[in-house]
C-alpha positions as CSV (number, residue, x, y, z in Angstrom):
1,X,47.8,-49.9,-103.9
2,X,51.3,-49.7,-105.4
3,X,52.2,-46.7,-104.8
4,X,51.1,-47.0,-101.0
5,X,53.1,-50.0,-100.8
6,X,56.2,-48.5,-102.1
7,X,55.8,-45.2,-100.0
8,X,55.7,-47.8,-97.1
9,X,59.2,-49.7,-98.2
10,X,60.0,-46.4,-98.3
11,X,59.4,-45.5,-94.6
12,X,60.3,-48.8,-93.9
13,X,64.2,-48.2,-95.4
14,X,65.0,-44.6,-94.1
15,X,63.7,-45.9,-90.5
16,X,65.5,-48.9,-90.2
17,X,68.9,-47.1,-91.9
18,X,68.8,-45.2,-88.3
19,X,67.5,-47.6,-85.9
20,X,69.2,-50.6,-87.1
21,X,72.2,-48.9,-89.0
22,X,72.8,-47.4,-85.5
23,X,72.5,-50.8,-83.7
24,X,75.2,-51.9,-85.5
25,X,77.7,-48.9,-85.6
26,X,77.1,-47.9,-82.0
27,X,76.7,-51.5,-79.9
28,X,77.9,-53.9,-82.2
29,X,81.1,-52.5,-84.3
30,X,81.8,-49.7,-82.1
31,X,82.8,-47.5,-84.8
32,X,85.9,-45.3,-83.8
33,X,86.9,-42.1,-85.7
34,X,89.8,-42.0,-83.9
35,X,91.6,-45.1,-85.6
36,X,93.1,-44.5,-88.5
37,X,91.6,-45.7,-91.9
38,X,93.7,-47.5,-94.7
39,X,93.7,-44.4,-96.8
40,X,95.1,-42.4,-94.5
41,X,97.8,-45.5,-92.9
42,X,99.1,-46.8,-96.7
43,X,98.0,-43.8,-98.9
44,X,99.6,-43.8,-102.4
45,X,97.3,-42.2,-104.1
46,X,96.2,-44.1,-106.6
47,X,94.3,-46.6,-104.8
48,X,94.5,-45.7,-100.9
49,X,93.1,-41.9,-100.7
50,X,91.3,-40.6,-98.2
51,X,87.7,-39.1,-99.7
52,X,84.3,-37.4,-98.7
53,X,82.0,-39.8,-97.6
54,X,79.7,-39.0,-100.1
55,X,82.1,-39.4,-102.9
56,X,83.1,-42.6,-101.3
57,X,78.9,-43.8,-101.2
58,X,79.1,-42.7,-105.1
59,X,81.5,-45.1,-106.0
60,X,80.0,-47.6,-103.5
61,X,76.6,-47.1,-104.0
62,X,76.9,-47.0,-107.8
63,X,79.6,-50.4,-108.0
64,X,77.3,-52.3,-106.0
65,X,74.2,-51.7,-107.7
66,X,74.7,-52.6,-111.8
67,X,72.1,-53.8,-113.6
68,X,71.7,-56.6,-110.7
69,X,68.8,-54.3,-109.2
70,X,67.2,-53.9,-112.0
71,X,67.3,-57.5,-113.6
72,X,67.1,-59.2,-110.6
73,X,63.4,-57.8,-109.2
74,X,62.6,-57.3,-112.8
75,X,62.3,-61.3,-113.6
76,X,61.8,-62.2,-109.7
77,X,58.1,-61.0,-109.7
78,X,57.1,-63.2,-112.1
79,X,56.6,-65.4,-109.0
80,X,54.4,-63.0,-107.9
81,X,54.9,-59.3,-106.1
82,X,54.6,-59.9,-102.4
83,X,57.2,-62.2,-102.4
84,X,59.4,-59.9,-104.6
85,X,58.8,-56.7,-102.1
86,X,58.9,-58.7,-98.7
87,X,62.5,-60.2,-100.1
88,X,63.5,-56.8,-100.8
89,X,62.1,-54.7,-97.6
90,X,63.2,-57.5,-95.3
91,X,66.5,-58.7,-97.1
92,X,68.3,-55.5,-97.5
93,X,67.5,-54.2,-93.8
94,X,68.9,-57.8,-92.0
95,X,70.7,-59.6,-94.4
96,X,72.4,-57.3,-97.6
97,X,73.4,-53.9,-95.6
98,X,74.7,-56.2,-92.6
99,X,76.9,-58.2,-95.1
100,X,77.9,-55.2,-97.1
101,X,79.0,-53.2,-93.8
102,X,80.7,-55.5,-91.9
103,X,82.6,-56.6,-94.7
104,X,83.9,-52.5,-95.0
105,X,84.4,-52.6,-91.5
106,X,86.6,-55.4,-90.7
107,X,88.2,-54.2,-94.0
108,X,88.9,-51.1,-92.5
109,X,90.8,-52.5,-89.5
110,X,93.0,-54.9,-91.7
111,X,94.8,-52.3,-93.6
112,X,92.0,-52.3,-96.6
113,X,92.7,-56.0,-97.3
114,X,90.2,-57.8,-99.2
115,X,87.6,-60.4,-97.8
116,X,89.7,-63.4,-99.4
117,X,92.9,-62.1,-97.4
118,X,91.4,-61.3,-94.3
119,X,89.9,-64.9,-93.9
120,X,93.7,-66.0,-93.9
121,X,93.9,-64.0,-90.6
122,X,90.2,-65.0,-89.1
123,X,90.2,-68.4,-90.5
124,X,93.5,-69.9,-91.7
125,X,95.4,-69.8,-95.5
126,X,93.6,-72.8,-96.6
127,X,90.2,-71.2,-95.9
128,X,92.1,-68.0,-97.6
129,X,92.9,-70.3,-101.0
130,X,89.2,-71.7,-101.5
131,X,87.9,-67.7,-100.7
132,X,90.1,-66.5,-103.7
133,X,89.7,-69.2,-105.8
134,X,85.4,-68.4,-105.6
135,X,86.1,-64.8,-105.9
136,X,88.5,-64.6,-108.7
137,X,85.9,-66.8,-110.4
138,X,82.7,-64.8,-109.6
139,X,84.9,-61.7,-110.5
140,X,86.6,-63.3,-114.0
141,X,82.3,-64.3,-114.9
142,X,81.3,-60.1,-113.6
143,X,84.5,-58.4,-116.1
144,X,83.2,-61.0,-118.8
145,X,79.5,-60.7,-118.5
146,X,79.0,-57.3,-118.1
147,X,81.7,-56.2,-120.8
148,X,79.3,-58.2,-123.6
149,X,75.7,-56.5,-121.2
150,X,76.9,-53.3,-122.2
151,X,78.1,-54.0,-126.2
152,X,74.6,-55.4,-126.2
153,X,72.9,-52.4,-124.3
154,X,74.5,-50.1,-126.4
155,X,73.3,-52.4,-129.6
156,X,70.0,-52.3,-127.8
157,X,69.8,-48.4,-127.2
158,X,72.3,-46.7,-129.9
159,X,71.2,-43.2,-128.5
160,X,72.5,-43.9,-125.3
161,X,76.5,-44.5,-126.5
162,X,77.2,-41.1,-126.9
163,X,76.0,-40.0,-122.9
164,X,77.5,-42.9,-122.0
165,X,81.1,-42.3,-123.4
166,X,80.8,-38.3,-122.8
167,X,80.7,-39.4,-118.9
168,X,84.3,-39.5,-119.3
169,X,85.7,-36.6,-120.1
170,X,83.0,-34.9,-118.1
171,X,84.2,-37.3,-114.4
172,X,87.8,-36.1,-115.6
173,X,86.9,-32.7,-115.4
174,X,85.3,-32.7,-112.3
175,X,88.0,-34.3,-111.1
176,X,90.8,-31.8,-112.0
177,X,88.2,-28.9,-110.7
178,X,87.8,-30.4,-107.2
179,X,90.5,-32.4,-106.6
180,X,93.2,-30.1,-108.4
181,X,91.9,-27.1,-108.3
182,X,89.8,-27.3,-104.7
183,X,86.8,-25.7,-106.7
184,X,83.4,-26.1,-104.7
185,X,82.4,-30.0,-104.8
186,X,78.5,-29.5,-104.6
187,X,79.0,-26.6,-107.6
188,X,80.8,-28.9,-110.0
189,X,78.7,-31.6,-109.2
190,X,75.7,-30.0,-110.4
191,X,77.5,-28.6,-113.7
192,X,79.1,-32.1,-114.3
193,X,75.1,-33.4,-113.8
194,X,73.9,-30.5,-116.0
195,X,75.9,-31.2,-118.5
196,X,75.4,-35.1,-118.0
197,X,71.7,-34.8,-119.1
198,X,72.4,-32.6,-122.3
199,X,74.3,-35.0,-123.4
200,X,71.4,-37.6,-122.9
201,X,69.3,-35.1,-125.1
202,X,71.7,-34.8,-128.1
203,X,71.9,-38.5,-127.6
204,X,68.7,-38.6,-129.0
205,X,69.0,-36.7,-132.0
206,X,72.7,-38.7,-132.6
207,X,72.3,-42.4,-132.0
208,X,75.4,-44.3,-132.5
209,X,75.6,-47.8,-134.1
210,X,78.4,-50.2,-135.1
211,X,77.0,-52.1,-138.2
212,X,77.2,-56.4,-138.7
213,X,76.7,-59.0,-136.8
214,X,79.9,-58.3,-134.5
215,X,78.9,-55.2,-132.9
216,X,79.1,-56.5,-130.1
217,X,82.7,-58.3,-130.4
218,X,83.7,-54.7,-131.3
219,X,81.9,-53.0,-128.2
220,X,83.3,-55.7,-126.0
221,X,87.2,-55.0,-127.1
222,X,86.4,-51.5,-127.1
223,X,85.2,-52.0,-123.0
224,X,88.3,-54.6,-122.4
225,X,90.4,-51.7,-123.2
226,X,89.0,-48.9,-121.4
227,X,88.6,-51.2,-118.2
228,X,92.1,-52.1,-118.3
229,X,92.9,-48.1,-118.2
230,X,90.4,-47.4,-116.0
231,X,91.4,-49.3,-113.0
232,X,94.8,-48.6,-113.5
233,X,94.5,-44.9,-113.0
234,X,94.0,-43.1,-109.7
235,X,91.1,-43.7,-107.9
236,X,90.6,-40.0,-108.3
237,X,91.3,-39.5,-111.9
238,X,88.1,-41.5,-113.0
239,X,86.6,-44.3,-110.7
240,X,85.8,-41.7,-108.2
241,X,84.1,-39.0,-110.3
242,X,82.4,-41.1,-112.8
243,X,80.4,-43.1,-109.9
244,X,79.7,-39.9,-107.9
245,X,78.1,-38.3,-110.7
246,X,76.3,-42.2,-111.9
247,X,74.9,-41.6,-108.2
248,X,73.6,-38.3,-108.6
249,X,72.5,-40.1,-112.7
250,X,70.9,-42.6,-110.6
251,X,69.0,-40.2,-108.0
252,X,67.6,-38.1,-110.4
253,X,66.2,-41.3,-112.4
254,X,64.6,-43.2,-108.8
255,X,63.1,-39.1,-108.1
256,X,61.8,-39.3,-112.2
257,X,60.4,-43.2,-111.8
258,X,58.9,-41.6,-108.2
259,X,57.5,-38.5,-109.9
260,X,55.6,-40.7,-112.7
261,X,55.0,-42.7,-110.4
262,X,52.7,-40.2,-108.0
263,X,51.4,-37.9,-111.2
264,X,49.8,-41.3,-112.2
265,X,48.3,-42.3,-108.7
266,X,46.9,-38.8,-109.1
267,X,45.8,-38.4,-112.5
268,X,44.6,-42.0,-112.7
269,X,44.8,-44.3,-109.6
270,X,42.9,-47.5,-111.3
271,X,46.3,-47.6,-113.9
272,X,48.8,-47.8,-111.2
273,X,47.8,-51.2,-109.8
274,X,49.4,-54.1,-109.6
275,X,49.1,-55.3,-113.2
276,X,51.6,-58.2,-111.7
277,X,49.7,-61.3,-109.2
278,X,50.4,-60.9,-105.6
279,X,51.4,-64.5,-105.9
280,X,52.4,-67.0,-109.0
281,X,53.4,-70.3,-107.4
282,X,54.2,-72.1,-110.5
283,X,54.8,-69.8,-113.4
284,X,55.9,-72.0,-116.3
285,X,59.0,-73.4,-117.0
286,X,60.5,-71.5,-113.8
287,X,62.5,-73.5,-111.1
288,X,60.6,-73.5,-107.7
289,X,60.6,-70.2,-105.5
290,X,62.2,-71.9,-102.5
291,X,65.1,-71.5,-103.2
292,X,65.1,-69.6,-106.0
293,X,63.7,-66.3,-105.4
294,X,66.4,-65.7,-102.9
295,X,69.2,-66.1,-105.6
296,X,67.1,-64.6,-108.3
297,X,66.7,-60.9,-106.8
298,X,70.4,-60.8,-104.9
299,X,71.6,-57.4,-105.7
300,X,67.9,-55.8,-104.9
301,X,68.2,-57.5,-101.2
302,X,72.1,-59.5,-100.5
303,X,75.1,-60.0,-103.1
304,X,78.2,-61.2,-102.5
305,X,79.8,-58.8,-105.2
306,X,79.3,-56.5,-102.3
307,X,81.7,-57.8,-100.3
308,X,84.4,-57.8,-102.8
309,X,83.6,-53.8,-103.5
310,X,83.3,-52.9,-99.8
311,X,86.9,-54.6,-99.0
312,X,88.3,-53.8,-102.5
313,X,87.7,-50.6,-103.6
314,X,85.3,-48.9,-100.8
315,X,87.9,-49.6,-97.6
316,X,91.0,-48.1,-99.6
317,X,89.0,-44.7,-100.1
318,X,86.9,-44.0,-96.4
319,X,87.9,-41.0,-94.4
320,X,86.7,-42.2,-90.9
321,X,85.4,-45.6,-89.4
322,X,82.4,-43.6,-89.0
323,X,81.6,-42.9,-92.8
324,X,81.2,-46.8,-92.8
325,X,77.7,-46.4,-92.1
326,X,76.7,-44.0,-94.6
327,X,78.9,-46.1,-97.3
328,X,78.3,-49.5,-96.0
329,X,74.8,-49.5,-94.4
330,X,73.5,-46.9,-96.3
331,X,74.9,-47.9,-99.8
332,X,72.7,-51.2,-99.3
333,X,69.5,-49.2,-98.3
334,X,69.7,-47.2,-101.8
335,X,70.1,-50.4,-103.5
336,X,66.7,-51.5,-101.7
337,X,65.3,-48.6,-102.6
338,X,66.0,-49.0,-106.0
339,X,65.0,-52.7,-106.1
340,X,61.9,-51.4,-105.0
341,X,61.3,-48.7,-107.7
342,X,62.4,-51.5,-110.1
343,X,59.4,-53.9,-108.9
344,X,56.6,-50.7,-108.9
345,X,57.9,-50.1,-112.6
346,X,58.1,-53.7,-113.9
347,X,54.8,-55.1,-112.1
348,X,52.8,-51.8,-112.2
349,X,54.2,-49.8,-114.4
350,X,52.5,-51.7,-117.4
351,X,49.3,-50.6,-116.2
352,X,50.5,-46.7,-116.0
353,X,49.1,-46.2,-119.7
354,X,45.1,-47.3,-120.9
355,X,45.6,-48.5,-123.9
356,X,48.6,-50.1,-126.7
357,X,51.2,-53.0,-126.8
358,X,52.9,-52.4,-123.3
359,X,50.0,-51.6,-121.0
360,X,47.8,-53.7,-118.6
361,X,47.5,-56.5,-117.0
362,X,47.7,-58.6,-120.5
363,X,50.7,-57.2,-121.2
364,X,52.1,-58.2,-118.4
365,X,50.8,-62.0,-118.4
366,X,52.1,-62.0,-122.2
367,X,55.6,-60.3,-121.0
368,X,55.5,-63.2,-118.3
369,X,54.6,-66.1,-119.8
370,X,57.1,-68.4,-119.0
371,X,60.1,-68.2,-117.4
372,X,62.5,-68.4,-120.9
373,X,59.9,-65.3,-122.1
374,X,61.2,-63.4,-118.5
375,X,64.8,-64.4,-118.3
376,X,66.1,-62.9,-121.0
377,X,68.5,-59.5,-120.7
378,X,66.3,-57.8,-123.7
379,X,63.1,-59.0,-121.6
380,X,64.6,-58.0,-117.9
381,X,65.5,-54.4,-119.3
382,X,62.4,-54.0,-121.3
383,X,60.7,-54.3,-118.2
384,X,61.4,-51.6,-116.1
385,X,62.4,-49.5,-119.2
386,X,59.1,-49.4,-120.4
387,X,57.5,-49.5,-117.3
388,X,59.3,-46.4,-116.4
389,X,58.6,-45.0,-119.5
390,X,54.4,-45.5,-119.5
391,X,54.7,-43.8,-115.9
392,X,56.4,-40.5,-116.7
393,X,54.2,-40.2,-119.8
394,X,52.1,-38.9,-117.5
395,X,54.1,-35.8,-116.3
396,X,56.0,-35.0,-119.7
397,X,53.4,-36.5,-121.8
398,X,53.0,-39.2,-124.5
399,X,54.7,-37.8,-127.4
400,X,56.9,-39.8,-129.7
401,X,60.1,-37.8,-128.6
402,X,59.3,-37.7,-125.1
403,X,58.8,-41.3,-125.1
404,X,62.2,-41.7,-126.4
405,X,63.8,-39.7,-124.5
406,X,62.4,-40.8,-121.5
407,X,63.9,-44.1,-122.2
408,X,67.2,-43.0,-123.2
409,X,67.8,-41.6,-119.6
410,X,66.8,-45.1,-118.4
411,X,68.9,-46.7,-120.7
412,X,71.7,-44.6,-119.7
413,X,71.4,-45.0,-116.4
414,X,71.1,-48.7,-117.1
415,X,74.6,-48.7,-119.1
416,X,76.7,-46.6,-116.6
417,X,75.4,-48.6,-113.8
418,X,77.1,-51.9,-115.8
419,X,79.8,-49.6,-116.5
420,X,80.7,-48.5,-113.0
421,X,80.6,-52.4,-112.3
422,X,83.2,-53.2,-114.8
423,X,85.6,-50.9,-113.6
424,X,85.1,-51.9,-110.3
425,X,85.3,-56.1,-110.9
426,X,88.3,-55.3,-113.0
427,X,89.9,-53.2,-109.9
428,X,89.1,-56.0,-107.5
429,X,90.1,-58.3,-109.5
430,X,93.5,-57.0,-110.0
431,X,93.8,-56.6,-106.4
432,X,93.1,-60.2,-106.2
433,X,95.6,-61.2,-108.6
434,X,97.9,-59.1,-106.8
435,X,97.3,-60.6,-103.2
436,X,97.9,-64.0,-104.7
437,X,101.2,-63.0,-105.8
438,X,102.0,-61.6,-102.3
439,X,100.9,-64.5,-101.0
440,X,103.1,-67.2,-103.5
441,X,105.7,-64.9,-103.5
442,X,106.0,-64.0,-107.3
443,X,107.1,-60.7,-107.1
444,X,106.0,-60.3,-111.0
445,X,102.7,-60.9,-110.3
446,X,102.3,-58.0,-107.7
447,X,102.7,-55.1,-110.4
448,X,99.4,-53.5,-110.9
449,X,99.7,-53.6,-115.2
450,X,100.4,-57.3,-114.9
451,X,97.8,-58.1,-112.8
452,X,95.3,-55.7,-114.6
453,X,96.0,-57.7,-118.0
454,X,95.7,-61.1,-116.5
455,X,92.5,-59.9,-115.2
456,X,91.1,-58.3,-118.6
457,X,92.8,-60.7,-120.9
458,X,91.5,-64.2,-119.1
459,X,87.9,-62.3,-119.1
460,X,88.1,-61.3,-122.8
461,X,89.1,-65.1,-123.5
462,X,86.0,-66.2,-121.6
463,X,83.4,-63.7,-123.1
464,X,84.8,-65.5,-126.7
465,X,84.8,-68.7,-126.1
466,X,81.3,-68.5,-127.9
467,X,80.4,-66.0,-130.8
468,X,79.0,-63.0,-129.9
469,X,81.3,-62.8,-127.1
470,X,78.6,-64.4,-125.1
471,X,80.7,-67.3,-123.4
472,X,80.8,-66.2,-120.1
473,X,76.9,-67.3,-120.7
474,X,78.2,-70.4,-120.7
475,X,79.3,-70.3,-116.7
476,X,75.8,-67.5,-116.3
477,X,73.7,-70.6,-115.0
478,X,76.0,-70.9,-111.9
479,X,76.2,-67.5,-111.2
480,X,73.5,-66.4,-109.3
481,X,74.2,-69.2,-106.5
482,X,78.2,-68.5,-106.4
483,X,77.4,-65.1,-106.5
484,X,75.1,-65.7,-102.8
485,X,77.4,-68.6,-101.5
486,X,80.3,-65.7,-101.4
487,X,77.5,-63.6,-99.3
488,X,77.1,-66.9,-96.8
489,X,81.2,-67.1,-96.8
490,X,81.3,-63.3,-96.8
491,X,79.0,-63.5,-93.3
492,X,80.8,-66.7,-92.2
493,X,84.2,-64.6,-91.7
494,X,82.2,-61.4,-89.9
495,X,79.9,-63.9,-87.7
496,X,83.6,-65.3,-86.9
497,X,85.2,-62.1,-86.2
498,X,82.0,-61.1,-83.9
499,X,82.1,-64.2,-82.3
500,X,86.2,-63.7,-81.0
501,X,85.5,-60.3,-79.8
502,X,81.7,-61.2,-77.6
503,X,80.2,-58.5,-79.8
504,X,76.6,-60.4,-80.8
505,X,77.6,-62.5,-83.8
506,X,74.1,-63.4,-84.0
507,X,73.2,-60.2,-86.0
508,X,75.8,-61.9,-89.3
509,X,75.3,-65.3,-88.0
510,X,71.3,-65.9,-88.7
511,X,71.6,-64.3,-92.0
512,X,75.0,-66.5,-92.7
513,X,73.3,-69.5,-91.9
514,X,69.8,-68.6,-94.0
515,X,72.6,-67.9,-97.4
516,X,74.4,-70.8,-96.9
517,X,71.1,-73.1,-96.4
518,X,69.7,-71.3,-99.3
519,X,72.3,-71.4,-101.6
520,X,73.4,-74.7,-100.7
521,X,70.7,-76.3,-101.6
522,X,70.0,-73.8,-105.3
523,X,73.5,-75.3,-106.1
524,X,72.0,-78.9,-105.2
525,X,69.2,-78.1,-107.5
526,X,71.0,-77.4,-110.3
527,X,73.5,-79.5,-110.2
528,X,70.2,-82.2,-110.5
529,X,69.5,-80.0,-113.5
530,X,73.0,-80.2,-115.3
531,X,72.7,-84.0,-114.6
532,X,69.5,-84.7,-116.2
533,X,70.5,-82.4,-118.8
534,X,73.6,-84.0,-119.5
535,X,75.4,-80.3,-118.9
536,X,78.6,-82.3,-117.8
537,X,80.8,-79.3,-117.6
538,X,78.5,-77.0,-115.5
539,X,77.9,-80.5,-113.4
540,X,81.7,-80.8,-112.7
541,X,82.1,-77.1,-111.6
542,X,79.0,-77.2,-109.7
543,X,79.8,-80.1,-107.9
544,X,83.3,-78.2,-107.1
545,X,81.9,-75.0,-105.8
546,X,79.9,-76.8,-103.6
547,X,82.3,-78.6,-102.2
548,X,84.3,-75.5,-101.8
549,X,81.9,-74.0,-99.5
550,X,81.4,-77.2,-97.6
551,X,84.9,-77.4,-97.0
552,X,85.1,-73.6,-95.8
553,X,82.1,-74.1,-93.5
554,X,83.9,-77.2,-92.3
555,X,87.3,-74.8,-91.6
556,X,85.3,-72.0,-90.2
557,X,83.5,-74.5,-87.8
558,X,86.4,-75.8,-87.0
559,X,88.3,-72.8,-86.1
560,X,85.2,-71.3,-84.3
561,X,84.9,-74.7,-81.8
562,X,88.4,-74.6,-81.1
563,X,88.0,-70.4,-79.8
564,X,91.0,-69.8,-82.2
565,X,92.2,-66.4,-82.1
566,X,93.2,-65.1,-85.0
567,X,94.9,-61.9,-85.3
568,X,92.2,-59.0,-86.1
569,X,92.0,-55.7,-85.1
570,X,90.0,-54.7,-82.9
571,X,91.0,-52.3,-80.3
């Protein structure tokens, strides 16, 4: 039964990509190939440089997803697997690839600016001020949060460092071959992915691990670094290269979770049920589903992250309006996709094996006790790693090495998939940094190195505020519902830019309303929580986030009643 539902979100996805996808490009956005992109208008390249659409869904694809498709779906079944995959299936078709393309479109017709600047010209500049005050603090959590995921990942599987780190100099090559040298894209992209997975099996044989208890202090000022000289390079130095071949990373491990996945329907359909319940109203110690599923699994169906990629990094690098629907549209439908793979490992994937500590439906009850037994990062990963794992020990067998090395590709996958996230937030948040500076007028504040330090530095300083370098945990509790109140504000500007130009806002204006509802009242939930918990600090910010967003509603409602014009393009 799994299986045949996942073969039917399946169907479901690549259907909808062209009926709905098409909707949108052809009678809503009117996409137009013969306007002129960013990348071609400003190109400098380093960050405006016009790219193959499929390079382009790399990096998007690749930015966007992170460990939030895996983490999110992996804990968000414990309420049960329906509503996980009806989340999933419906959220990503109407609600997450509608956000994430409308926000690279209108991006694309204001000169690659990002969401924040563009409400200035939709909205007004103080509607602009609250924007970038919410992203620059979803963006300073991201940098912080997933610099310490990865030192712990890496502390959690030591054979993946060396894969990991050998991704550069193999993204750096492929980039001198194709964009230096013109050599043959689809040749070097199999030789960089070639050499990408022997890597993963001398990993194996050559774990790497930083002894103490600060390993992961030392990982996280080793990442600080790099991101700093990542996203100051040229797009097409590393950004670019390194996601295109995480995507094709990523491909080959959904087509290996896919493949285990039917040889165990085949060579024994009774272990590939659901070993998850279709429905678990009151797991314990977990907040209620309404509203909580919906900002539990938000990369894996709608994320506001994906707004800040599509207008940050995504906009600066399309070729044609056209590509917007593979990058955009399309980007989300692989993220659904994934979520989906995710939720057939994690809830069925423990019943892929007969017999030991990680099979069955025990396993998974035991796994999913409670919600403090779930929520953990070690838990979240272990799920679909092992899950993944017990599946393709039925096509290469249960061996010890196998075993391992199956879940060194998934943990590698898992770690570049954080990694491409870091650089990304870190380039986003420099451009954020920047635009502020434009926008105040400190000409200091505009240089890229500047800007790219503030950003690193003021993340570093929250990540150790605790030991560990886990303070941005601190702030992790508010995440998740600033993270989908951005998607809401994110939907709020495109349902306003639809609504000037008569071009049926209702297609970002139902799912803007459903986000904001949603979230809304999450953030009134646990600001209850920090209350009765006497968590003053997360109670004060909480309180102030949500007033944020009430006052941006209030502005965009305002400016929408009054039929305000603002100057967009839109020819």
């Amino acid at each position: 039964m799994a299986f045949g539902i996942f073969v039917l979100s399946l169907v479901w996805f690549f259907v909808m990509y062209k009926l709905y996808g098409g909707f949108l490009s052809r009678r809503v956005f009117k996409l137009d190939d013969s306007r002129a992109t960013p990348a071609h208008e400003l190109r400098d390249d380093v960050d405006y440089v016009p790219t193959n659409k499929w390079v382009v869904w790399g990096h998007h694809f690749t930015s966007i997803a992170g460990l939030g498709p895996i983490v999110g779906p992996a804990i968000g079944i414990i309420w049960g697997w329906v509503p996980a995959v009806l989340w999933v299936t419906l959220g990503t078709v109407f609600l997450g690839a509608v956000h994430d393309f409308s926000a690279l479109v209108i991006s694309l017709r204001n000169k690659g600016m990002s969401i924040g600047e563009i409400t200035t010209r939709i909205i007004g500049k103080r509607a602009k001020y609250l924007f970038m005050g919410i992203i620059f603090l979803e963006l300073w959590v991201v940098i912080a949060i997933f610099a310490m995921i990865m030192g712990v990942l890496f502390k959690m599987y030591p054979s993946s460092v060396f894969p990991v780190w050998m991704e550069i100099p193999i993204a750096i090559t492929l980039s001198y071959m194709v964009f230096k040298r013109r050599k043959s894209l689809e040749l070097w992209s199999w030789i960089a992915l070639l050499t990408m997975y022997v890597t993963v099996a001398i990993g194996v044989f050559i774990p790497v691990e930083i002894p103490g208890k600060q390993a992961v202090v030392i990982w996280l000022v080793i990442l600080m670094i790099y991101a700093y000289i990542a996203s100051t390079l040229p797009v097409e130095t590393l950004l670019q290269p390194r996601d295109y071949i995480n995507s094709h990373e990523l491909l080959v491990a959904m087509f290996l979770i896919f493949l285990g996945a039917v040889a165990t329907f085949i060579r024994d359909p009774g272990h590939l049920g659901f070993a998850a319940p279709a429905f678990n109203s009151s797991p314990s110690g977990a907040p209620p589903i309404w509203p909580f599923l919906f900002v539990t699994i938000a990369c894996g169906a709608i994320s506001g992250f994906h707004s800040l990629v599509a207008s940050g990094t995504s906009s600066k690098q399309a070729d044609k309006e056209s590509d917007s629907k593979l990058i955009g549209y399309g980007g989300m439908i692989a993220e659904g996709i994934l979520a989906s793979l995710v939720i057939l490992a994690a809830a069925a994937g423990f019943g892929a094996i007969g017999k030991g500590l990680n099979a069955g439906t025990a396993s998974w009850a035991e796994h999913y006790r409670d919600w403090a037994a779930a929520s953990g990062l070690g838990a979240k990963i272990g799920a679909f790693v092992v899950g993944a794992a017990n599946m393709l020990g039925y096509v290469f067998g249960h061996s010890k090495y196998v075993r391992e090395l199956m879940m060194t590709i998934m943990g590698v996958f898992i770690v570049s998939f954080a990694g491409t996230t870091l650089d990304t937030a870190t380039r986003a948040q420099r451009y954020i940094i920047q635009e502020f500076g434009r926008s105040v007028r400190w000409r200091w504040l505009t240089g890229k190195h500047i800007a790219t330090i503030i950003a690193v530095a003021s993340a570093f300083a929250l990540a150790m505020v605790k030991p560990g370098g886990q303070g941005a945990l601190i702030l992790w509790p508010l995440f998740g519902t600033i993270n989908q109140l951005l998607a809401g504000l994110a939907l709020t500007v495109a349902t306003l830019y639809l609504s000037f130009r008569k071009a049926k806002p209702w297609v970002t204006g139902i799912p803007m309303t459903f986000m904001i509802f949603m979230t809304g009242w999450a953030m009134v939930k646990n600001i209850q929580k920090f209350y009765h918990t006497h968590n003053w600090l997360l109670f004060c910010i909480g309180w102030m986030v949500f007033a944020l967003m009430v006052w941006m509603v209030a502005e965009a409602a305002i400016t929408l009643t009054r039929g305000v014009k603002k100057k967009v393009e839109w020819e």
